[in-house]
N, C-alpha and C positions, 0 to 999 in steps of 0.2 A: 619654828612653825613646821610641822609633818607635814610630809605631802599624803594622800590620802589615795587606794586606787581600789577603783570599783568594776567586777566583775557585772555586767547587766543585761540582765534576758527581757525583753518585752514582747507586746502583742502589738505590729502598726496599726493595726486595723484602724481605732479611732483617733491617728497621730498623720500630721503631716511633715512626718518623717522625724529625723535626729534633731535637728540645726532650729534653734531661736528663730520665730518667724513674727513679725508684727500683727499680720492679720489671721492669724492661725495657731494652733496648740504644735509644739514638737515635744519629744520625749525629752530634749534636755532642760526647757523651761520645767515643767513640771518635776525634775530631780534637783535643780535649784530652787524651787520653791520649798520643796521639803527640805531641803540644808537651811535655808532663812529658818523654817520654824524650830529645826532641832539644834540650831547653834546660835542664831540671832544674829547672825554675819552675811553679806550681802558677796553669796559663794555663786563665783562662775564656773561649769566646770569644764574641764577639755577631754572632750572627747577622740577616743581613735576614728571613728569611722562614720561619715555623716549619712545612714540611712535613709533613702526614699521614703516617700509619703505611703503606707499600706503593706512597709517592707516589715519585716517581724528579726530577732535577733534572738539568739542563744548566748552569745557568748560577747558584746560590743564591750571594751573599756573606755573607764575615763577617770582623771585625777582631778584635786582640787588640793590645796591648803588649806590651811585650818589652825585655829589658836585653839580650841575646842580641847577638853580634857576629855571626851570620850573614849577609851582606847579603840584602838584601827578596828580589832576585827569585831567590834563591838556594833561600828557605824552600818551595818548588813541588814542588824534587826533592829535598830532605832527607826532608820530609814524606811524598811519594809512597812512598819505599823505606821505612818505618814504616807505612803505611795498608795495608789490606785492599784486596783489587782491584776491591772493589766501590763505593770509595770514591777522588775523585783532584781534587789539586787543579790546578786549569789553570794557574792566574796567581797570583803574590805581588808585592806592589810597596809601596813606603811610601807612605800617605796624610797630609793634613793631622790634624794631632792631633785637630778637635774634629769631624770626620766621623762621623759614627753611622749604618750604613748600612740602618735603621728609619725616623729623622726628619730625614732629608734631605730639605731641596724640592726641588719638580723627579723626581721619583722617579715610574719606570717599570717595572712588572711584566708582562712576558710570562707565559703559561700558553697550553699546548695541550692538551687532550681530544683521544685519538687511538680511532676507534672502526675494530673491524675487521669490515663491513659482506658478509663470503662467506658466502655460503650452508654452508659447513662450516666450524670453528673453526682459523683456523691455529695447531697448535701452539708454535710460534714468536714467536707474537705474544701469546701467553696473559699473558705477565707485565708486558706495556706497551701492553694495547689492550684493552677493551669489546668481547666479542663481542656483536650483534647481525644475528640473519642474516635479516630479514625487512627485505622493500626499504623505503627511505628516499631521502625525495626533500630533496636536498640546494638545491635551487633555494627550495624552501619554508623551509629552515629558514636559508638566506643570506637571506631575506627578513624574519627575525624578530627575527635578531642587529641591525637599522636600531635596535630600537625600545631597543636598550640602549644605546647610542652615545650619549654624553652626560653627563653631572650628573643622577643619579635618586638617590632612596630605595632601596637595595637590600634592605629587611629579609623582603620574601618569600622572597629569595637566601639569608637566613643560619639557618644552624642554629637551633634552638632555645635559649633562654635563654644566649645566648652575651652576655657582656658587653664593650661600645665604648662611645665615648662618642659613637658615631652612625654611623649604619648607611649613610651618603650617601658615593658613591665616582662618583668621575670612571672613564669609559672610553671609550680614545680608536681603539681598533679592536674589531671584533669580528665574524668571517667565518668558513666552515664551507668547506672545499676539498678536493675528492674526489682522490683517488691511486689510481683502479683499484678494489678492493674497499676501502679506506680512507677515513675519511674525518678529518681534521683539524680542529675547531674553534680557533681560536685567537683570544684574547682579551688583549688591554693595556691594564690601568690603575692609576692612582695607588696602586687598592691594592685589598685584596679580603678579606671577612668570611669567618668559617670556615664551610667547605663550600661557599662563593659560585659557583665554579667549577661543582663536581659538580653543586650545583642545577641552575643553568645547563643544564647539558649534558643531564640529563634533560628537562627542559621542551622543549628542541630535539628532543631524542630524538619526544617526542610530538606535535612539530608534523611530525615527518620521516613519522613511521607515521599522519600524516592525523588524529589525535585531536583535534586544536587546527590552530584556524586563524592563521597568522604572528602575527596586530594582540590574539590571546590574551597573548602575552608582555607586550606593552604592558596591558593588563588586568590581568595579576597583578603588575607591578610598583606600578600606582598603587593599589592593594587594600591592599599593605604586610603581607601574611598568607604566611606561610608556608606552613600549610597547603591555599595556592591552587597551590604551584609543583609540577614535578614530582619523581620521585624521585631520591633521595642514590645519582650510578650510583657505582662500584666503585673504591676508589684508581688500583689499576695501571694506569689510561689516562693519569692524569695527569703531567703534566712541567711543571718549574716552567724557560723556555729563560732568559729572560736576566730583567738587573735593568740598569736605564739610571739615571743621576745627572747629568741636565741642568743643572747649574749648574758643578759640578765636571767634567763632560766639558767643557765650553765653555771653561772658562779652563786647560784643558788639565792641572788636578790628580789625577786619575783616569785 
């Protein structure tokens, strides 16, 4: 039986996020639904990264099994023509059976905070950007992303009463880059507690509008309080770009 791994970009808008929900649609109900009609198998799949409700994805994986004689990279466009258009899978290829693409080493997560920085709201950008229309100095807040770079305690970063079995996360980028009225935070690491992002991106927000000065971010990480960090900004800025598997891209199984 193949294991099966799907490349997936979607739109949260009208999803209450990744994860099976009994009173609500998520994106992975609806990808199971389309595996029952195109195999007739009652396919759960596992997902790498459990997206917020409104959160949008480029690049999210997930696997599943299969007795299915379709070939792997075949399952991209079977799927597609079964999926909602807000919904698509990019890539299908067969992986090694014990790949789990959660506790994989070597494991790399991309995230970008897209904040749209015009003095009047582009309506266009309303459903995949943060408005913010009062200036923000982006040199300050590339200055602040230094002090995350690294192996820290992230538990000022995580929501409230969220349970892990530790709040310490490796991050191996983290930079803010302006596009004209736009502005891009993007962040890569090993892995990331819930809300870790959105905090993030708030905290930066108030070092951008001058409230905190850069070497504050370093301050509320070594606090380890929560309620030191700034606010939870809005899903729809978020994007979840890629997921990297440095061991299995190396020997070339992925």
């Amino acid at each position: 039986m193949p294991r099966i791994y799907l490349k997936i970009a979607y739109d949260g808008t009208n999803y209450a996020g990744w994860q099976m929900q009994k009173n609500a649609l998520g994106v992975e109900t609806v990808i199971n639904q389309a595996l029952l009609k195109l195999t007739g198998e009652e396919i759960v799949i596992i997902g790498a990264s459990r997206t917020d409700s409104g959160v949008h994805a480029l690049g999210n994986v997930a696997v599943f099994d299969t007795c299915s004689t379709i070939p792997p990279k075949r399952f991209s466009y079977a799927l597609n023509s079964l999926l909602p258009m807000d919904i698509r899978i990019l890539e299908s290829k067969e992986v090694p059976k014990e790949f789990h693409p959660r506790y994989t080493k070597e494991i790399r997560k991309t995230y970008e905070y897209r904040i749209d920085n015009s003095k009047l709201e582009n309506p266009l950008q309303r459903l995949y950007s943060y408005h913010v229309h009062v200036d923000l100095d982006d040199h300050k807040m590339n200055e602040a992303c230094k002090y995350l770079l690294g192996t820290h305690d992230f538990a000022s970063f995580c929501a409230a009463h969220t349970q892990v079995k530790t709040t310490e996360r490796t991050i191996y980028q983290a930079e803010v880059v302006r596009q004209g009225d736009q502005l891009i935070f993007r962040i890569q690491g090993n892995g990331f507690l819930y809300n870790m992002v959105r905090l993030i991106t708030g905290t930066l927000l108030r070092v951008g509008r001058g409230f905190y000065e850069p070497i504050k971010v370093k301050e509320i990480l070594e606090k380890r309080n929560r309620e030191l960090s700034g606010p939870n900004v809005p899903p729809q800025g978020l994007i979840l770009v890629e997921i990297l598997y440095g061991n299995l891209e190396k020997e070339n199984k992925l």
